[in-house]
TINUZA-330264 format. One record per residue: x negated, y negated, z of N, C-alpha, C in turn; residue in three letters; residue number from 1. Coordinates in steps of 0.02 Angstrom, whole numbers, plus 50000, padded with zeros to 5 digits. Layout:
BEGIN
<rec><n_east>X</n_east><n_north>Y</n_north><n_up>Z</n_up><ca_east>X</ca_east><ca_north>Y</ca_north><ca_up>Z</ca_up><c_east>X</c_east><c_north>Y</c_north><c_up>Z</c_up><residu>ALA</residu><num>NUM</num></rec>
...
This chain:
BEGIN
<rec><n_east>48160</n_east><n_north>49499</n_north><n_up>49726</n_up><ca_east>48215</ca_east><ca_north>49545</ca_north><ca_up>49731</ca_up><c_east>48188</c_east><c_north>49616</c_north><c_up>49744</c_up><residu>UNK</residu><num>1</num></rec>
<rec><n_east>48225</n_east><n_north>49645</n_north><n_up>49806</n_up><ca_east>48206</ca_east><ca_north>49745</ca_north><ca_up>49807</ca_up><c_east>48224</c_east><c_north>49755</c_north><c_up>49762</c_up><residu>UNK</residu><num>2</num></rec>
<rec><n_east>48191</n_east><n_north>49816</n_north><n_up>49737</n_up><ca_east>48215</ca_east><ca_north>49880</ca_north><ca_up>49681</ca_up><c_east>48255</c_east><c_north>49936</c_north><c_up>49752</c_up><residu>UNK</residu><num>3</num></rec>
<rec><n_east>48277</n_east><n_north>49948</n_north><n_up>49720</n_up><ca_east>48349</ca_east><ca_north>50003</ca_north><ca_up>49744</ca_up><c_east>48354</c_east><c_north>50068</c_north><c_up>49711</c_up><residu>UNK</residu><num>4</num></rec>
<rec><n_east>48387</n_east><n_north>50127</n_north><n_up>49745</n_up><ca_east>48410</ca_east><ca_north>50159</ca_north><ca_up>49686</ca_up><c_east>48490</c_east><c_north>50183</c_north><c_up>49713</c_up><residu>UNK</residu><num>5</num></rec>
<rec><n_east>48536</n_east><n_north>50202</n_north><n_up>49663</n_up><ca_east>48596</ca_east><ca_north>50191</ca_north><ca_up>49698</ca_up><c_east>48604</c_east><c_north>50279</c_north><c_up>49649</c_up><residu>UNK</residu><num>6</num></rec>
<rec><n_east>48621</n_east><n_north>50328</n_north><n_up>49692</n_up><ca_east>48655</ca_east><ca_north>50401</ca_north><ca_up>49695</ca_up><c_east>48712</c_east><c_north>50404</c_north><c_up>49683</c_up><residu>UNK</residu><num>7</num></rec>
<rec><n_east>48745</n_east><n_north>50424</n_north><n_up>49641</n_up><ca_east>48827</ca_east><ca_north>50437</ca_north><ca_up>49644</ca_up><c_east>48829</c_east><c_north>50487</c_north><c_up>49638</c_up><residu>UNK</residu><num>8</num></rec>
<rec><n_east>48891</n_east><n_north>50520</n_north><n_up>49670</n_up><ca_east>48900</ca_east><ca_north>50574</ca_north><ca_up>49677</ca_up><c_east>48977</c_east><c_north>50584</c_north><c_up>49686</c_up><residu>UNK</residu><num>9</num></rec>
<rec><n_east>49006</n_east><n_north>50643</n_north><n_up>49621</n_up><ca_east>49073</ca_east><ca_north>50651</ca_north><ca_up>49597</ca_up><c_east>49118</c_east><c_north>50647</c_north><c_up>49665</c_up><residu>UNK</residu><num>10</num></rec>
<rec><n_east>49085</n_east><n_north>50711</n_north><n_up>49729</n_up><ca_east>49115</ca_east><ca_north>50694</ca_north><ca_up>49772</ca_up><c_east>49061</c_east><c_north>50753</c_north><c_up>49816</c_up><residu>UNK</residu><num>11</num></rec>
<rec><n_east>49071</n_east><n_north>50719</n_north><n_up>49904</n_up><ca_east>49047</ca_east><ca_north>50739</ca_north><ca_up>49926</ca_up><c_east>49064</c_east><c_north>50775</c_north><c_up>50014</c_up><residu>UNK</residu><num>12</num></rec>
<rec><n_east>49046</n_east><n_north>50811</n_north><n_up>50050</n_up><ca_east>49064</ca_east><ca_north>50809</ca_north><ca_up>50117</ca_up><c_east>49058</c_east><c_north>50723</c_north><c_up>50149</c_up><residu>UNK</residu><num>13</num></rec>
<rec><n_east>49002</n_east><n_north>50710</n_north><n_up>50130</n_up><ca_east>49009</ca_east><ca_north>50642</ca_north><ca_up>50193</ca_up><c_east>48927</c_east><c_north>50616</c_north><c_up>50143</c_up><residu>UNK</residu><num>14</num></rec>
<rec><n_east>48949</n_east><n_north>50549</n_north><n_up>50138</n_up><ca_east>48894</ca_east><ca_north>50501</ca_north><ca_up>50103</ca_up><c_east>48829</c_east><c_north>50520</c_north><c_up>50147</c_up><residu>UNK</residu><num>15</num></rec>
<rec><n_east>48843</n_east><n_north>50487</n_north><n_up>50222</n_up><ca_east>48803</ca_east><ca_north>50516</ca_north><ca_up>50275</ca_up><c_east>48742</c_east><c_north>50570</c_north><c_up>50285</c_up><residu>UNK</residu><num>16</num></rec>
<rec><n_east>48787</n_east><n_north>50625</n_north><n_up>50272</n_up><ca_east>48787</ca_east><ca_north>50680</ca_north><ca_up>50284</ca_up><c_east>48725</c_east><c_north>50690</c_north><c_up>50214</c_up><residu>UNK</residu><num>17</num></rec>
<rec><n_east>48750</n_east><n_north>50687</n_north><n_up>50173</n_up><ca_east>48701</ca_east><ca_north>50696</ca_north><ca_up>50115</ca_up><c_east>48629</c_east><c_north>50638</c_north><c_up>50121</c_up><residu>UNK</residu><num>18</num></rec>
<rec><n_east>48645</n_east><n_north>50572</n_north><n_up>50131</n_up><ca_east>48577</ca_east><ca_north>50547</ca_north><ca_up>50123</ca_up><c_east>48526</c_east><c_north>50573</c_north><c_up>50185</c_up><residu>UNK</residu><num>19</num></rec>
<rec><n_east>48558</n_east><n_north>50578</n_north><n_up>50259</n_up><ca_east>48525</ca_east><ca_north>50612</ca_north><ca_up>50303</ca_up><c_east>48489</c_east><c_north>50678</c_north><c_up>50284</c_up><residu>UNK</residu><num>20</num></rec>
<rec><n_east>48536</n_east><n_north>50728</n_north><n_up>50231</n_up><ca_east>48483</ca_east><ca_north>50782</ca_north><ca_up>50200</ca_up><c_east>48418</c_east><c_north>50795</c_north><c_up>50168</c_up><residu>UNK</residu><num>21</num></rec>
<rec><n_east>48435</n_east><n_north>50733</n_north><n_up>50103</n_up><ca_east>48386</ca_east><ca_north>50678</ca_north><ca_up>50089</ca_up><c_east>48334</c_east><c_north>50684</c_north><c_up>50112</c_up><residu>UNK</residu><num>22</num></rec>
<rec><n_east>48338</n_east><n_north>50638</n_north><n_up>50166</n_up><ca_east>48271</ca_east><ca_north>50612</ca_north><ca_up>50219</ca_up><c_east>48239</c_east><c_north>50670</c_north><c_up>50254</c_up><residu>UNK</residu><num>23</num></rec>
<rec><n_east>48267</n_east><n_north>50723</n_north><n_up>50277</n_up><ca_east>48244</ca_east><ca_north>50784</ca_north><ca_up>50273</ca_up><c_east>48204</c_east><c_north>50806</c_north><c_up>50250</c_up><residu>UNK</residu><num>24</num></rec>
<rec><n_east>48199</n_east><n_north>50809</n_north><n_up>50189</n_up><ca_east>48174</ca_east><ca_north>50847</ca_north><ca_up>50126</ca_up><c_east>48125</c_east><c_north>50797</c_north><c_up>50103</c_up><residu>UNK</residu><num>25</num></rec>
<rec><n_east>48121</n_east><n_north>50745</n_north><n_up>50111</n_up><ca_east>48095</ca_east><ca_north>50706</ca_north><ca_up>50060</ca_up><c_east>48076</c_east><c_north>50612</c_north><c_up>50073</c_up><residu>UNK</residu><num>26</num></rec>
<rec><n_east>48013</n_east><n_north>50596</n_north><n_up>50043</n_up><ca_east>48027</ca_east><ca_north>50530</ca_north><ca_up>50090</ca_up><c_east>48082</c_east><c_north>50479</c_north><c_up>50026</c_up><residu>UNK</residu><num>27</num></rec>
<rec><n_east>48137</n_east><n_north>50435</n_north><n_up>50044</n_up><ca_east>48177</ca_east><ca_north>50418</ca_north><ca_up>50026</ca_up><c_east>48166</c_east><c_north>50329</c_north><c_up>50043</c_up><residu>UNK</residu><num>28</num></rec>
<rec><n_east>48156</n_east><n_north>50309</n_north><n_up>49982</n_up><ca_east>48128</ca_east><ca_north>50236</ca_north><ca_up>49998</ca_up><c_east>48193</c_east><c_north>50193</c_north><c_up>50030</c_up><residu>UNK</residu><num>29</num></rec>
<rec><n_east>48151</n_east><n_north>50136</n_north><n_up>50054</n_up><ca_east>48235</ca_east><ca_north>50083</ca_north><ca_up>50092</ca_up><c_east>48287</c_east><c_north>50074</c_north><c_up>50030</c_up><residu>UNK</residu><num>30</num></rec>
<rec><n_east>48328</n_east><n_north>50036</n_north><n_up>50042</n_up><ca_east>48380</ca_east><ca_north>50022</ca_north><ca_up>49996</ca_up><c_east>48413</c_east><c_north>50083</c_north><c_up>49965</c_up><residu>UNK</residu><num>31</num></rec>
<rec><n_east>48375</n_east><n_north>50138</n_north><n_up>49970</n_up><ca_east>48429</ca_east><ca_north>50209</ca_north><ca_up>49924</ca_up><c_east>48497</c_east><c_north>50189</c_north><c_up>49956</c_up><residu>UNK</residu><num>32</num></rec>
<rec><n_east>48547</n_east><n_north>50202</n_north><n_up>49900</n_up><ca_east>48602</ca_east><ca_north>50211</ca_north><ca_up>49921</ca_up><c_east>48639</c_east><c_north>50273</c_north><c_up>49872</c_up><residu>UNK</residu><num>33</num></rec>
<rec><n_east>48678</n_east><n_north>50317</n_north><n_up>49934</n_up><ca_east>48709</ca_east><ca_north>50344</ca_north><ca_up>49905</ca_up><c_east>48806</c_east><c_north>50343</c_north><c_up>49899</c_up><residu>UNK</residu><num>34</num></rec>
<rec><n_east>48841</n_east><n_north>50344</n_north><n_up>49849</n_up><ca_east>48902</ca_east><ca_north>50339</ca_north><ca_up>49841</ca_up><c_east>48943</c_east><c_north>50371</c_north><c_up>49799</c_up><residu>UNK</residu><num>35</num></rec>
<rec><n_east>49013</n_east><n_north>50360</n_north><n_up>49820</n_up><ca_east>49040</ca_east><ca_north>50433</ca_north><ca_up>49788</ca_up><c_east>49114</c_east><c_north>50410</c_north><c_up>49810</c_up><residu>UNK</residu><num>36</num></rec>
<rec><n_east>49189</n_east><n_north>50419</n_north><n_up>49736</n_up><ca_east>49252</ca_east><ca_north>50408</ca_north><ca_up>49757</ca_up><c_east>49276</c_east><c_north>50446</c_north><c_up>49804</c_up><residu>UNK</residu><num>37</num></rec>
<rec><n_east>49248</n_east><n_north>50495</n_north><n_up>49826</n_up><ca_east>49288</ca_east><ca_north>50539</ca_north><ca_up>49866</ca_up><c_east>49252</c_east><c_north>50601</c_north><c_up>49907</c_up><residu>UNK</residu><num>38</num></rec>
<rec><n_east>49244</n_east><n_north>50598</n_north><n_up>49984</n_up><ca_east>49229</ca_east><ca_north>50621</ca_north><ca_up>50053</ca_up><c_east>49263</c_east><c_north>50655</c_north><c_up>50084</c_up><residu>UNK</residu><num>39</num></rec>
<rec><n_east>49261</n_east><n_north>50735</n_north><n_up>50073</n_up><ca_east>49290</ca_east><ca_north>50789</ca_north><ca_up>50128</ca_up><c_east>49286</c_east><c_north>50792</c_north><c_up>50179</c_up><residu>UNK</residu><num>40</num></rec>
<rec><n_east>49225</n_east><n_north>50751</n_north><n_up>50196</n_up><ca_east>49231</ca_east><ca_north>50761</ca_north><ca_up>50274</ca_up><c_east>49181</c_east><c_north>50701</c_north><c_up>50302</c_up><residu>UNK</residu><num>41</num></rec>
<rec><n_east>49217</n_east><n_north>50658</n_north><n_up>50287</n_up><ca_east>49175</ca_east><ca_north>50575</ca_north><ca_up>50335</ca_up><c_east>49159</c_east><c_north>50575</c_north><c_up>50388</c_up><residu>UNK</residu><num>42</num></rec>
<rec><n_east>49118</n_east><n_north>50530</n_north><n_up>50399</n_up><ca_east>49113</ca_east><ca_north>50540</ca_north><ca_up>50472</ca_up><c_east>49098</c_east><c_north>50467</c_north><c_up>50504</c_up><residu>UNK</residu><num>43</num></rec>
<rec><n_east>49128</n_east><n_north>50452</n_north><n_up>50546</n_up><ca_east>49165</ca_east><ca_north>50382</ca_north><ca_up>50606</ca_up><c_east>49104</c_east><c_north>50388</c_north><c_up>50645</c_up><residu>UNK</residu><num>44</num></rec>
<rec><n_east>49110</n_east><n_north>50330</n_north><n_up>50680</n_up><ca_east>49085</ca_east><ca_north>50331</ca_north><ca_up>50755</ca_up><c_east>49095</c_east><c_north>50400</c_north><c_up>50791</c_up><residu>UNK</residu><num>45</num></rec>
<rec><n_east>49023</n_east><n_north>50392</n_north><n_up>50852</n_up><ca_east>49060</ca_east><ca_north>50443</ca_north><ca_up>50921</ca_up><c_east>49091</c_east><c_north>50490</c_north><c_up>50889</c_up><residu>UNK</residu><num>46</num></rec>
<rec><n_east>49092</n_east><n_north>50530</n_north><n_up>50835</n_up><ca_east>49113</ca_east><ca_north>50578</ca_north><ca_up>50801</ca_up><c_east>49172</c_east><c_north>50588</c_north><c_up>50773</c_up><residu>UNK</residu><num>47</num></rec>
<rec><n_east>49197</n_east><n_north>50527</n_north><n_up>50783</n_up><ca_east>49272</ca_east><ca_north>50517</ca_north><ca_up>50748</ca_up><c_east>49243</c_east><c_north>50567</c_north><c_up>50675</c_up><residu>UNK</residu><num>48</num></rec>
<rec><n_east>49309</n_east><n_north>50558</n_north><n_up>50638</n_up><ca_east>49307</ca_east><ca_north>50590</ca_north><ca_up>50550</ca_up><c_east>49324</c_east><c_north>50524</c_north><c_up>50527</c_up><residu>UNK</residu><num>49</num></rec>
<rec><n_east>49340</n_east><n_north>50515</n_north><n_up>50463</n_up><ca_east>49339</ca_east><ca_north>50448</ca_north><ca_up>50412</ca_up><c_east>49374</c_east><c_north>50486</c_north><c_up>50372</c_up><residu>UNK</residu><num>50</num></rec>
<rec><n_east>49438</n_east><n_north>50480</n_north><n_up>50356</n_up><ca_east>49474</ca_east><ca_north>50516</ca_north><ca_up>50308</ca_up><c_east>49498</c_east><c_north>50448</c_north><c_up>50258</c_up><residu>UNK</residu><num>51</num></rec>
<rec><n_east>49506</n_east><n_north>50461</n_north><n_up>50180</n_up><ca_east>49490</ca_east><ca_north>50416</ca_north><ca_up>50133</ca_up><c_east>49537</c_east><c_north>50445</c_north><c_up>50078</c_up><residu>UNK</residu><num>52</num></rec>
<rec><n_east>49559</n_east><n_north>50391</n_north><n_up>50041</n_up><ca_east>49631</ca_east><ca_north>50423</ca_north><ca_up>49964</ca_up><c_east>49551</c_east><c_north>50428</c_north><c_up>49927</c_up><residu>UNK</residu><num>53</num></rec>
<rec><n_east>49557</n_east><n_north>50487</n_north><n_up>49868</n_up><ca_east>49506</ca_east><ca_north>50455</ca_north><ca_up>49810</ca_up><c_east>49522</c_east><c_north>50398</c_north><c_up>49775</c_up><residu>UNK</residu><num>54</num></rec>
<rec><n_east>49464</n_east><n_north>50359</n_north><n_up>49773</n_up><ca_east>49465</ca_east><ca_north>50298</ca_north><ca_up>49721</ca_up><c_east>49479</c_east><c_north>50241</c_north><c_up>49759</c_up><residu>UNK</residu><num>55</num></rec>
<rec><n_east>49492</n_east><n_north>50254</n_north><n_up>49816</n_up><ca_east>49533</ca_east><ca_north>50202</ca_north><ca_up>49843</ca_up><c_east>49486</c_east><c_north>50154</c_north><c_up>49908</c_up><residu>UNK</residu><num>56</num></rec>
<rec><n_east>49433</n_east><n_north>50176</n_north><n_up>49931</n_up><ca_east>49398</ca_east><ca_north>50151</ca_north><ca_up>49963</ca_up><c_east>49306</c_east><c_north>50129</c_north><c_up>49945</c_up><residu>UNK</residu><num>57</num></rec>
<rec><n_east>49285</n_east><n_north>50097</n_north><n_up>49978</n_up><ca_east>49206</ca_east><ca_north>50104</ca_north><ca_up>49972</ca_up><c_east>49171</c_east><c_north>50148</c_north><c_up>50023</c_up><residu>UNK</residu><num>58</num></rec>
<rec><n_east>49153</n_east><n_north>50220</n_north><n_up>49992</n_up><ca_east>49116</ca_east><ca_north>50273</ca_north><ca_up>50025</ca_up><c_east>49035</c_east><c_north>50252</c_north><c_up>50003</c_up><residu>UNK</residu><num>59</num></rec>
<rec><n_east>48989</n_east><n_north>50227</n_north><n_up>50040</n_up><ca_east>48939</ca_east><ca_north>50242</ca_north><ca_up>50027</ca_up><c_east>48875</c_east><c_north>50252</c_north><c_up>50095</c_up><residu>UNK</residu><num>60</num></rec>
<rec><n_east>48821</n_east><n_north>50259</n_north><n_up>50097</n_up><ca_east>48786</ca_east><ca_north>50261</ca_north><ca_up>50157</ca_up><c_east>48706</c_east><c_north>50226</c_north><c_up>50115</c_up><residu>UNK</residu><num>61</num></rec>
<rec><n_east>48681</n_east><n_north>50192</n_north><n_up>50161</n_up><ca_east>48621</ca_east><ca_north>50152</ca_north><ca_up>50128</ca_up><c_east>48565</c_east><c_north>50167</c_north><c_up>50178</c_up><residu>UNK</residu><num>62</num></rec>
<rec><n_east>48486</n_east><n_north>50183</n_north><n_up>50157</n_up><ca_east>48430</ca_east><ca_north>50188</ca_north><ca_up>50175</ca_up><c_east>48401</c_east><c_north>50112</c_north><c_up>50198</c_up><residu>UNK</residu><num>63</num></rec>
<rec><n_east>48391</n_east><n_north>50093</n_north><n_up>50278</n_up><ca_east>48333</ca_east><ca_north>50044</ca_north><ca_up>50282</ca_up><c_east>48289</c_east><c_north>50057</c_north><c_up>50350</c_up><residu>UNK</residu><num>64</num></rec>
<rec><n_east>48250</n_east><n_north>50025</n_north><n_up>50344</n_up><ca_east>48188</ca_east><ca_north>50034</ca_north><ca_up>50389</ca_up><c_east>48175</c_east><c_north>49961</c_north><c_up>50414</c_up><residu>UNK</residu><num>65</num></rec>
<rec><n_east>48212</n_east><n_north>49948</n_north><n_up>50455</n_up><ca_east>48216</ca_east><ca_north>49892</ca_north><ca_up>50479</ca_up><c_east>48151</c_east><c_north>49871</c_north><c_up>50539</c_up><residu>UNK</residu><num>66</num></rec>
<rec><n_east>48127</n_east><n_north>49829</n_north><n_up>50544</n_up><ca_east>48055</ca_east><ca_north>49821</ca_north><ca_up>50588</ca_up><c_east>48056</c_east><c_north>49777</c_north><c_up>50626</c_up><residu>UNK</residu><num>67</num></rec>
<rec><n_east>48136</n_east><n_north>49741</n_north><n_up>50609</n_up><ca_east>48145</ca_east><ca_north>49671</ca_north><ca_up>50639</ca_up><c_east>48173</c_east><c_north>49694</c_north><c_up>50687</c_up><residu>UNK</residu><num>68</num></rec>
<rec><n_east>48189</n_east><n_north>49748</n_north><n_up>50727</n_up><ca_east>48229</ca_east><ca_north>49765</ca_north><ca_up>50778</ca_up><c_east>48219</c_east><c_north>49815</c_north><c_up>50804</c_up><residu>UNK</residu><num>69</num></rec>
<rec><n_east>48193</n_east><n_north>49819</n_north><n_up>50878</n_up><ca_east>48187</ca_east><ca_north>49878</ca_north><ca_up>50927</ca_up><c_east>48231</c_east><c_north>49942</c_north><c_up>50914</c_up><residu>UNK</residu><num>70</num></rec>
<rec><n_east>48204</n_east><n_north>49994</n_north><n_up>50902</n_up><ca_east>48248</ca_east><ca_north>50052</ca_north><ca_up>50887</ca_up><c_east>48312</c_east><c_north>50053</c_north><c_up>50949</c_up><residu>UNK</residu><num>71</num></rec>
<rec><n_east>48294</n_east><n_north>50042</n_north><n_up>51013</n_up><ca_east>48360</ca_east><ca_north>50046</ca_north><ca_up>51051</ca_up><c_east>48412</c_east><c_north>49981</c_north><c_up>51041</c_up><residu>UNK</residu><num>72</num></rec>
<rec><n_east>48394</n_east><n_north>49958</n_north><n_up>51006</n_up><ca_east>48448</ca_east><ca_north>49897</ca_north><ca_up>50986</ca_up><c_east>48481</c_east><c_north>49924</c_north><c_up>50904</c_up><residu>UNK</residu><num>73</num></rec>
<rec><n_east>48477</n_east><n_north>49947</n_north><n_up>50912</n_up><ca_east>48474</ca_east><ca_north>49975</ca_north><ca_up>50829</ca_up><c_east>48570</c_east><c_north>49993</c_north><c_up>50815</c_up><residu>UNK</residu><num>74</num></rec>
<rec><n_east>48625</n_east><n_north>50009</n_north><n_up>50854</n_up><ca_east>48678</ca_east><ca_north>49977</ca_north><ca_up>50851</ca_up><c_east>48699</c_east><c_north>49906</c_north><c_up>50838</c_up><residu>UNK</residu><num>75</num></rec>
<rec><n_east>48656</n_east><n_north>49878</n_north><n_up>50856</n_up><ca_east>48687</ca_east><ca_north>49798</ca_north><ca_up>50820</ca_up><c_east>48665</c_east><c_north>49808</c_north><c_up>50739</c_up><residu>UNK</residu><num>76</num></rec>
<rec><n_east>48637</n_east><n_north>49811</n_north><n_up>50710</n_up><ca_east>48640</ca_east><ca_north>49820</ca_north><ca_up>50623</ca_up><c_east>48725</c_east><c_north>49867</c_north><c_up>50616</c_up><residu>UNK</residu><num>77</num></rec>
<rec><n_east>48752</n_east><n_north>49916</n_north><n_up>50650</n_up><ca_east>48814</ca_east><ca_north>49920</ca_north><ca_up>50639</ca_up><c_east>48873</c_east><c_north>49866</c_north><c_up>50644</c_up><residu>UNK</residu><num>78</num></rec>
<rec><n_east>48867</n_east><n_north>49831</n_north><n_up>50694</n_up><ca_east>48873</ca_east><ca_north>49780</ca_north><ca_up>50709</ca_up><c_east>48910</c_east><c_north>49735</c_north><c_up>50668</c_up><residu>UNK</residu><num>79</num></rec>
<rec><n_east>48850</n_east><n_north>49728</n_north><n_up>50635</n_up><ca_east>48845</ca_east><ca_north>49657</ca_north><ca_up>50574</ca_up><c_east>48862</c_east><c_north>49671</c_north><c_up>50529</c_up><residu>UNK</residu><num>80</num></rec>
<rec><n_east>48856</n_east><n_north>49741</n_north><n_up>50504</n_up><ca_east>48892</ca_east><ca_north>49765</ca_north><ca_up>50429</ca_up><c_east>48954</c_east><c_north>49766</c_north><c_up>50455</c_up><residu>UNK</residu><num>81</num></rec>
<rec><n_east>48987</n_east><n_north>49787</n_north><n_up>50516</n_up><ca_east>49041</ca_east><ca_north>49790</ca_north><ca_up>50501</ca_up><c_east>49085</c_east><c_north>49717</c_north><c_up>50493</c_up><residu>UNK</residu><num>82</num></rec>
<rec><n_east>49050</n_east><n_north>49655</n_north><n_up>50514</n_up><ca_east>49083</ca_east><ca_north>49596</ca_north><ca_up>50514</ca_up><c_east>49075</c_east><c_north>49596</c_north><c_up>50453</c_up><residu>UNK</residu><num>83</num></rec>
């Protein structure tokens, strides 16, 4: 089994948005996940927004480093989470 670590957060601009800061700053092992009831400012595909009730959805964004797949293929892992 991975070890993980899972972030919550009361509330945030965008799950996204924060773990990408993260990785910035800092190296951030696979599996981090960060989550939180409620997102001011989500963010969609192609730049759509993601607007969300609090409490009412699953907001989160997850860290992996996938090796099994060519970085330009790297849309299909969206793909599959979303099925």
């Amino acid at each position: 089994m991975r070890n993980y670590t899972l972030l919550s957060i009361a509330e945030t601009t965008s799950t996204n948005h924060c773990l990408n800061e993260l990785c910035k700053t800092q190296h951030i092992a696979e599996f981090t996940c960060v989550q939180t009831p409620f997102q001011t400012a989500g963010r969609g595909q192609q730049g759509n927004s993601w607007e969300s009730e609090r409490d009412k959805n699953l907001l989160f964004s997850l860290v992996l480093y996938p090796t099994f797949i060519e970085a330009r293929q790297g849309f299909i892992l969206s793909e599959i989470v979303a099925l």
